[in-house]
C-alpha positions in Angstrom: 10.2 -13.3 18.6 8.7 -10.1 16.9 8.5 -6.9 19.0 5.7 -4.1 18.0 5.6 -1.2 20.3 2.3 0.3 21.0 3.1 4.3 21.1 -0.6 5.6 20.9 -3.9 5.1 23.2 -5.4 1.9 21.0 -8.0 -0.3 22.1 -6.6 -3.8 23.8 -9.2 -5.6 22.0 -7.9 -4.9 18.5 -4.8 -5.6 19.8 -5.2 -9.0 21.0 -4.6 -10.9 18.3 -0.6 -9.6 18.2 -0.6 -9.8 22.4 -1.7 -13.6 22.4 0.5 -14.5 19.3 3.3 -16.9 20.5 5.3 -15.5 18.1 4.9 -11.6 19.5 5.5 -9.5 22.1 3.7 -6.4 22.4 5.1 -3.1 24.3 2.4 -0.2 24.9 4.1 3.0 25.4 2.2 6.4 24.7 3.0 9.7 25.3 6.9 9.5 24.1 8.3 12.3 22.7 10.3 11.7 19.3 13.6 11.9 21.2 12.3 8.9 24.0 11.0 7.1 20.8 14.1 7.4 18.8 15.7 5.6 21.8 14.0 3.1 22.0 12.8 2.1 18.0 15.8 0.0 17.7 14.5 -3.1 19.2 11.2 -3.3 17.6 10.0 -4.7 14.2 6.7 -2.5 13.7 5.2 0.4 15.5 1.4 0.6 15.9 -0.2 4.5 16.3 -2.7 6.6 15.9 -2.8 10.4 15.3 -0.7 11.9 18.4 3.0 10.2 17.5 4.7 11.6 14.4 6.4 8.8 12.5 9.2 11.3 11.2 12.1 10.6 9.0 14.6 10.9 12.1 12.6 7.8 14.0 12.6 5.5 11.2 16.4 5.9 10.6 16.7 4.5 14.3 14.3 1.4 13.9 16.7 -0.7 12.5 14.7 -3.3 12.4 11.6 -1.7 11.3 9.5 -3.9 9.0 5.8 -2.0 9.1 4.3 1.0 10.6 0.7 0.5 10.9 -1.9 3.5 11.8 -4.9 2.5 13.2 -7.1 4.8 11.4 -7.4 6.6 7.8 -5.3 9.3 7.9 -1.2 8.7 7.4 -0.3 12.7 7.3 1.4 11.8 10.7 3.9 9.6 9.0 6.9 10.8 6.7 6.0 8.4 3.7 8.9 9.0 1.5 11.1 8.5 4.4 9.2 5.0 5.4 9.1 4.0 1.3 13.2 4.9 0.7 13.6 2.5 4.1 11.6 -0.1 2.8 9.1 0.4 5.9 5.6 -0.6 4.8 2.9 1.9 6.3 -0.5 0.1 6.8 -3.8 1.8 7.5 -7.4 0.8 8.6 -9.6 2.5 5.8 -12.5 0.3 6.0 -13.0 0.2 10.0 -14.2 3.7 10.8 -16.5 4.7 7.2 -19.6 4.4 9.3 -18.7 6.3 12.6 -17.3 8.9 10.3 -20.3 8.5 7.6 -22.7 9.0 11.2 -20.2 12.4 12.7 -20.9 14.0 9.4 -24.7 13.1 9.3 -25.0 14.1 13.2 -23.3 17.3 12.4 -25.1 18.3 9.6 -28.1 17.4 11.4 -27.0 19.6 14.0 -25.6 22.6 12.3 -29.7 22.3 10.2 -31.1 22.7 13.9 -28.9 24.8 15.9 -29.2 21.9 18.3 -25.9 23.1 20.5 -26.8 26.4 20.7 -30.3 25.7 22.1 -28.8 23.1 24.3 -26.1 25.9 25.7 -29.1 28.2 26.2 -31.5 26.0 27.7 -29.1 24.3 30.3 -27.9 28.0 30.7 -31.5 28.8 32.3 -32.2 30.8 29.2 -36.1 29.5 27.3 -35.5 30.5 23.6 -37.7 29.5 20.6 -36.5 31.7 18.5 -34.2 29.0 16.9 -35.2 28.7 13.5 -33.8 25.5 11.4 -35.0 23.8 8.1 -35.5 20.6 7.2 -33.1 18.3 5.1 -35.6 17.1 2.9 -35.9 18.7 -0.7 -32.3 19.9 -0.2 -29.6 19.7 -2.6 -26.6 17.7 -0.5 -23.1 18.2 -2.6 -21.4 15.2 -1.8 -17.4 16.4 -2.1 -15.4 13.0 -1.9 -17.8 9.8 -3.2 -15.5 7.3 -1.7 -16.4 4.9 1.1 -17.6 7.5 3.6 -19.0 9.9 1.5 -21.1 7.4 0.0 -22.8 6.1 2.9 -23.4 9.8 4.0 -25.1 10.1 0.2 -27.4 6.7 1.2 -28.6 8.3 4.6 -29.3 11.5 3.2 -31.4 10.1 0.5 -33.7 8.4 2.8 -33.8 11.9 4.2 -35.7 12.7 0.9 -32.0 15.1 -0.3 -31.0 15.2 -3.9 -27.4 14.4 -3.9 -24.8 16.3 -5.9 -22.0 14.0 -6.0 -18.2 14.6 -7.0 -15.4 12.4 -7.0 -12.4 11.6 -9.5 -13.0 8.5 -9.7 -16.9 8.6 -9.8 -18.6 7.1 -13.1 -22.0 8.4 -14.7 -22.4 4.5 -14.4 -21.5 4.1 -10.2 -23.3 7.8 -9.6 -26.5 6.7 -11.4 -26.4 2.8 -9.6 -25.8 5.3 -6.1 -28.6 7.4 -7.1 -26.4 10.1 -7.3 -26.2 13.2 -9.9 -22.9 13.4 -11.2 -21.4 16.6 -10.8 -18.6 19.3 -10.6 -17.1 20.5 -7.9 -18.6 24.2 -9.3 -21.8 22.5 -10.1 -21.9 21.7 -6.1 -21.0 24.7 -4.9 -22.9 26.9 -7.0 -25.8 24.2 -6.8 -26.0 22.6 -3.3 -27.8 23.3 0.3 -25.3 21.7 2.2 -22.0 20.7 1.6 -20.4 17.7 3.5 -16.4 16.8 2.5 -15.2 13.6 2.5 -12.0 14.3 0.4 -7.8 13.4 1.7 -5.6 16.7 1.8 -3.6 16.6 -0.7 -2.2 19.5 -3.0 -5.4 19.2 -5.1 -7.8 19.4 -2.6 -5.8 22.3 -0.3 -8.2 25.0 0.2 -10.7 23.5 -2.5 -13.3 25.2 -1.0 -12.1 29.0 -0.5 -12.6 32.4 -1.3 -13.6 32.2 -5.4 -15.6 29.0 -4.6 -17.9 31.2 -1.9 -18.7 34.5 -4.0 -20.9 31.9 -6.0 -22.5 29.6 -3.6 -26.4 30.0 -3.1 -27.1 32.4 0.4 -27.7 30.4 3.2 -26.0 27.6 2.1 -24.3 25.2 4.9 -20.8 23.3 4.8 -19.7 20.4 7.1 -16.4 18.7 7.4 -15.6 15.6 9.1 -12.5 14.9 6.6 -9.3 16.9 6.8 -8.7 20.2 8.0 -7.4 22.6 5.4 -9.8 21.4 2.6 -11.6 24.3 3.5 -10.3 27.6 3.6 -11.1 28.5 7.4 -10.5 32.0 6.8 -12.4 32.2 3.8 -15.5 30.5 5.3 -15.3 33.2 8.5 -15.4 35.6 6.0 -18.7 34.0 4.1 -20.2 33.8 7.0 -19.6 37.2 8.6 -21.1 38.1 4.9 -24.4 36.2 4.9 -23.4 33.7 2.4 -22.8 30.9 4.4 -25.9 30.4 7.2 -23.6 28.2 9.7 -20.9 25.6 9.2 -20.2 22.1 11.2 -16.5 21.1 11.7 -14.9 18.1 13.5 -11.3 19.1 11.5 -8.7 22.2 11.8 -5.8 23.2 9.8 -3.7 22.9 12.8 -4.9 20.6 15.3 -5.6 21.3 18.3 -6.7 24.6 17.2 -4.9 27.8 18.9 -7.1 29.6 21.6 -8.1 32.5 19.7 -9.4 30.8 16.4 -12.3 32.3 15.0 -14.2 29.5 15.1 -14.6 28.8 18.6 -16.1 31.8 19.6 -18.7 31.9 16.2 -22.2 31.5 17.1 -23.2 30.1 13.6 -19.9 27.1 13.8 -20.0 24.6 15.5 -17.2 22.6 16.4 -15.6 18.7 17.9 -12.6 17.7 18.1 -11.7 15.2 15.7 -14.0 12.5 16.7 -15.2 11.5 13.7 -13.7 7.9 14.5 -14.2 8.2 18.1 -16.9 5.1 19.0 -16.1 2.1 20.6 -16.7 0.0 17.5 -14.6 2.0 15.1 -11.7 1.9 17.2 -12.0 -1.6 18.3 -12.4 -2.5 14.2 -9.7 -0.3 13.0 -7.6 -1.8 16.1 -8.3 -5.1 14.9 -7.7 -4.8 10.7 -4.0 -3.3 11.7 -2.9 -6.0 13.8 -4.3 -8.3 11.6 -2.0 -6.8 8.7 1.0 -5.9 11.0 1.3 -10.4 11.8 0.7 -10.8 8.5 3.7 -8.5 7.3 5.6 -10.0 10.3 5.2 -13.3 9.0 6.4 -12.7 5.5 2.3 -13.5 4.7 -0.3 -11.8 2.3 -0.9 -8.4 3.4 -3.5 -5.6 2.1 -3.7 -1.6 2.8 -0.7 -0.6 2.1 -0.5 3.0 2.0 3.3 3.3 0.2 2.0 0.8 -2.3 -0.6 1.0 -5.2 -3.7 -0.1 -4.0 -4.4 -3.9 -5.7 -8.4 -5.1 -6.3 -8.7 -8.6 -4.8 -9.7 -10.6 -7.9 -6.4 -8.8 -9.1 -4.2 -10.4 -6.2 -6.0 -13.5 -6.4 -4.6 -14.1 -9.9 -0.5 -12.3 -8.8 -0.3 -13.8 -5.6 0.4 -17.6 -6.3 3.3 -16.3 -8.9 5.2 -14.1 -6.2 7.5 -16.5 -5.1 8.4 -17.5 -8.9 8.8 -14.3 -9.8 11.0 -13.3 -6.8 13.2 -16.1 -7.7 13.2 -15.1 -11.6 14.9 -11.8 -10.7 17.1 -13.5 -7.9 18.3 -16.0 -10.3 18.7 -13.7 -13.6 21.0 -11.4 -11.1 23.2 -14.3 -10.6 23.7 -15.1 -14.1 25.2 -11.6 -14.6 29.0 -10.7 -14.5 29.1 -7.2 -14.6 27.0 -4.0 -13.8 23.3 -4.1 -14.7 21.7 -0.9 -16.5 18.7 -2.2 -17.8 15.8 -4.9 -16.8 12.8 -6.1 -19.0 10.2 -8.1 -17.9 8.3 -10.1 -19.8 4.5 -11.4 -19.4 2.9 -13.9 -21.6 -0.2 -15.4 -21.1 -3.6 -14.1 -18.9 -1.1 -12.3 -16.7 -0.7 -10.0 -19.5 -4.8 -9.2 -18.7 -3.9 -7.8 -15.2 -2.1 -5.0 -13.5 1.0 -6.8 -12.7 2.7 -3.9 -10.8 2.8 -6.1 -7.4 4.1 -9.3 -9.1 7.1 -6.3 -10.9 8.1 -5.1 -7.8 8.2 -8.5 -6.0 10.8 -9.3 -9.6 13.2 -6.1 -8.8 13.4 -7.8 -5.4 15.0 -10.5 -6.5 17.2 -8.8 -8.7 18.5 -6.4 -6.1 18.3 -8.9 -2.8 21.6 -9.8 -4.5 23.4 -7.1 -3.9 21.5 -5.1 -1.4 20.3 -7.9 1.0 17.9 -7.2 3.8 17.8 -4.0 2.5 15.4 -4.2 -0.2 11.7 -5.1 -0.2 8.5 -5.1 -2.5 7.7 -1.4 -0.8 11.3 0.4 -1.9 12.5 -2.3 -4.8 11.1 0.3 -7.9 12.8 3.2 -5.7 16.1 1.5 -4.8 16.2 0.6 -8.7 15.2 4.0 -10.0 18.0 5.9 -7.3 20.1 3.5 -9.2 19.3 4.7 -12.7 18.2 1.0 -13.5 15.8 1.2 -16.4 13.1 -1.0 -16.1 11.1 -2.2 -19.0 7.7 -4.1 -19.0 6.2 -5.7 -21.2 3.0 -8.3 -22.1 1.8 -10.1 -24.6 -1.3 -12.4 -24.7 0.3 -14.9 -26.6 0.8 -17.9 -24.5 4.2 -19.5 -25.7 2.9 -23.0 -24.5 1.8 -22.2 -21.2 -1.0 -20.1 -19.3 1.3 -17.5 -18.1 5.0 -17.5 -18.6 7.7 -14.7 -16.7 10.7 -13.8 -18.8 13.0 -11.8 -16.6 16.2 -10.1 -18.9 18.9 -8.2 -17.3 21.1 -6.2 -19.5 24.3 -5.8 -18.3 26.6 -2.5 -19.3 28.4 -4.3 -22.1 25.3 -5.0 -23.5 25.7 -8.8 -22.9 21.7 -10.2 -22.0 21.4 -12.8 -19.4 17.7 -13.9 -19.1 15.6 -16.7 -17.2 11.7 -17.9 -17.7 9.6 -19.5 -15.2 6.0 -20.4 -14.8 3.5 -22.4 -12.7 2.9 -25.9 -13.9 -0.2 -27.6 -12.2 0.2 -30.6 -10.6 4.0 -29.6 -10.5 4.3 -26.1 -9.1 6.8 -23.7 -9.8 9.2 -24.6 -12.9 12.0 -22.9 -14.7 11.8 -23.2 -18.2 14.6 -21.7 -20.1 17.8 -20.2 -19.1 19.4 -17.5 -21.7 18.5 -18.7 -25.0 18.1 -22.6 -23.5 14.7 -24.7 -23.3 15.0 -26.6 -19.7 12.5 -27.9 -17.0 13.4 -27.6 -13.6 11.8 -26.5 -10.0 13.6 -23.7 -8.7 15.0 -25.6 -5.4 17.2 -23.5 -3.0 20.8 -24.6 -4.0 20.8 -25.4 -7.9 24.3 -25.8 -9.8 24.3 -24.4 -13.3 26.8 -25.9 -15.9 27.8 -24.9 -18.8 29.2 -27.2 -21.6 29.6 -29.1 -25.2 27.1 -31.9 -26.1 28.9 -34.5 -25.5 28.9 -38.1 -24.3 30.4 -38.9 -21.2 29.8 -35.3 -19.3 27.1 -36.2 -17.3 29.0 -39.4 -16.0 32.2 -37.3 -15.2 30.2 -34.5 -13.5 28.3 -36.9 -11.2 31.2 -38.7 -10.0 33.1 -35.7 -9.1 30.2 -34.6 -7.1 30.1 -37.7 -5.3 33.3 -37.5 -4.6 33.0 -34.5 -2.8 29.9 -35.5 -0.8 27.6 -33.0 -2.8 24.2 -35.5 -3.3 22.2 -34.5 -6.6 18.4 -34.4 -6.3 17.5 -33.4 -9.7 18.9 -32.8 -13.0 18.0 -31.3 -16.4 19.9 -30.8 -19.5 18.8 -27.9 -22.4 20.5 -27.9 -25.4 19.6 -26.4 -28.9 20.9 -28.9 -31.4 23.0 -32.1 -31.0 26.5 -31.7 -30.6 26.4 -28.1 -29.8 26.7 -25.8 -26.2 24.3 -26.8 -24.1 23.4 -26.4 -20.3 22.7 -28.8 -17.1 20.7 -27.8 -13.9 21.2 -29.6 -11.0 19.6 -29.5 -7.8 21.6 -30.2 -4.8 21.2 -30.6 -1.4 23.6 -28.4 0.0 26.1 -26.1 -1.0 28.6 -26.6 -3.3 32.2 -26.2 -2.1 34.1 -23.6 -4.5 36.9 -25.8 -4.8 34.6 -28.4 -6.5 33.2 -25.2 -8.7 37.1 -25.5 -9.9 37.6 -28.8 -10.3 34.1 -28.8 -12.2 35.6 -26.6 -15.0 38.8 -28.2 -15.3 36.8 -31.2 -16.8 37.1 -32.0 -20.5 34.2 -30.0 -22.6 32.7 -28.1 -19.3 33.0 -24.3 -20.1 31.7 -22.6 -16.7 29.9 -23.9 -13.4 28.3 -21.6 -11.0 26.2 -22.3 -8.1 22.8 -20.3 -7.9 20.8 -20.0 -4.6 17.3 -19.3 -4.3 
């Protein structure tokens, strides 16, 4: 039974899937303060949250049995990532669930902020008839578009049936995706210098800190309008005061502070020409019911050792990408889990080989499930596809990775080579066979075909007659039943090696007796 502690307010409905699971039980439990939730962590396998708990470093060294973290939202600045990555603690988001109640804040805002529509509403209710509010119109406007990712692009598609001209920026935006968007690729000083309005839709990070500040304002068009439904701190908040106490800046719309809930006496809550929400850019029934409902989704998936996506401590993987890794994780953990056995001493180095189409693709995902294997054996539980490359780099464990289109016989082939520190090389290659699954074709420098079956006995000895005949009835002896068996051997006569599947585990007194036969040089037992 999996337990996943509910610390935030989060809709039941996206939860629903994780309470009725007969495999789950669910705990809600909001309002704790880090010391109650450091108390209790222990016992649970993920923690579900929004924005109010702080995931800190000191909380995750408590859950014990921590598997996933999963915010239901965008945002993950509430959670210590290095801590949850150096844990092995996947953090999962919801980034698809709220880009349309955001995309609709920002529109609503900006539609606001263009027609003073909470000031006259304060007046009028206030007893007070004033017409003297004078807006403009949106149309013919130049809208700078800071952030084309999935919200800022459907704020772009809105404001074009608005009749704006969007001025959009993004890192990652092509001439090609801007010109299919009808967007105008630009700058982010071709926006500011350029645009009407401003919306953000950027993450905080230390590139986009105070992006917008003091230099970016002496040079933006008078009158010009800035809204941000992103991340507080994106925009200098001081800086914009300041443009608008100057005339530069007509009014400004902002559902995000630096520090959240803003103090008392910030400037902006007592300007006429700002107006201001707090934080509800994903506040609508059907955002937080959606985002709810993609976490929990994730979270049972993670639970249940299944395909999971949005992961935030992980490179983000395109599908048609995973489509082609996924059927070759297992494989390739049990590549690197096999190859670590082989060894004998202290591993420095490990190269990984790709042959085939997988050489076409980012394998990254398929690597890290690989250094895994290789360090499950020492490390246990421990280790996981989030923290494997960071357990191997704290470890000064070089990894190499290489590919090569040239098929070597099949359609993909995994070499996994661990170097160990006397420079001795102990490698293993597997692939998927169809019709036959996954296979293990070569061990160190021998050509062998075998499925990689959970208790396999590798032998090592001289091509000779009457081996396999000993071997077998020494295992029978011993009760140890033989369910498959391959030999690989490089010329007659010469060393060669014999995988075995087994149904159970081999005794290590057997392991002795094995060796002390005539012409066997080494057996070792391998579990996958």
């Amino acid at each position: 039974m999996f337990k996943v502690l509910v610390s935030d307010p989060i809709s039941d409905l996206g939860i629903q899937q994780l309470a009725e699971a007969a495999d789950v039980q669910v705990d809600k439990k909001t309002g704790l303060s880090e010391s109650e939730l450091i108390e209790i962590i222990g016992e649970y396998d993920a923690l579900l949250v929004r924005s109010q708990t702080k995931v800190t470093e000191a909380i995750m060294t408590a859950g014990t049995r921590l598997k996933v973290v999963g915010r239901a939202g965008v945002g993950v600045d509430n959670i210590d990532l290095p801590a949850a990555t150096g844990r092995g603690i996947i953090v999962i988001n919801a980034p698809d669930g709220n880009t349309i109640t955001t995309c609709e804040h920002a529109f609503a805002m900006m539609m606001a902020l263009a027609r003073h529509i909470p000031q006259a509403y304060a007046k009028t209710v206030g007893g007070e008839w004033d017409r003297k509010f004078l807006g403009v119109e949106l149309r013919n406007k130049k809208l700078g578009v800071l952030g084309m990712g999935r919200i800022g692009s459907e704020v772009a598609k809105r404001a074009k049936a608005f009749g704006m001209d969007i001025l959009g920026y993004d890192p990652f935006l092509t001439e090609e995706r801007a010109e299919k968007q009808g967007v105008k690729l630009s700058s982010v000083d071709d926006i500011v210098k350029n645009a009407d309005f401003i919306t953000v839709h950027t993450p905080l990070t230390p590139e986009t800190k105070h992006m917008i500040s003091t230099a970016q304002f002496a040079v933006m068009k008078k009158g010009m309008r800035i809204i941000n439904c992103a991340r507080g701190g994106v925009v200098d908040e001081a800086a914009l005061v300041e443009a608008i106490d100057q005339g530069i800046v007509a009014g400004a719309a902002f559902d995000v502070f630096e520090q959240e809930p803003p103090a008392p006496d910030h400037p902006f809550l007592n300007n006429p020409k700002i107006i201001v929400t707090p934080h509800l850019g994903a506040s609508t029934v059907e955002a937080q019911e959606n985002v709810a409902i993609d976490v929990s989704e994730q979270v049972l998936h993670i639970l249940r050792d299944e395909p999971f996506k949005n992961a935030v401590n992980m490179p983000p993987v395109a599908s048609s990408v995973m489509n082609k890794l996924q059927p070759y994780f297992s494989i390739g953990e049990k590549l690197g889990s096999f190859a670590s056995q082989l060894t004998t001493a202290a591993v420095k180095s490990i190269r990984i080989e790709y042959a085939g189409e997988l050489s076409e693709v980012d394998v990254q995902p398929l690597t890290r499930y690989i250094i895994k294997g290789v360090l499950s054996r020492h490390l246990g539980s421990e280790v996981n596809i989030v923290n494997s490359l960071h357990l191997a780099k704290i470890r000064d464990l070089n990894i190499q990775v290489n590919s090569s289109s040239t098929t070597k016989g099949f359609t993909n082939l995994i070499t996994v080579t661990l170097v160990e520190q006397d420079d001795q090389q102990r490698s293993v290659s597997g692939t998927l066979l169809y019709g036959y699954g996954e296979r293990i074709v070569q061990v160190n420098e021998f050509p062998i075909d075998s499925a990689p079956d959970s208790h396999l006995l590798l032998i090592s000895h001289n091509d000779q007659p009457g081996i396999i005949g000993s071997m077998g009835t020494l295992l029978g002896g011993n009760d140890v039943n033989i369910a498959t068996m391959q030999v690989g051997r490089k010329v007659v006569g010469g060393e060669a090696v014999m995988l075995l599947s087994v149904d159970k585990e081999v005794p290590k007194n057997v392991l002795t007796e094995l060796v002390g036969l005539p012409a066997i040089n080494s057996a070792q037992e391998i579990t996958l």
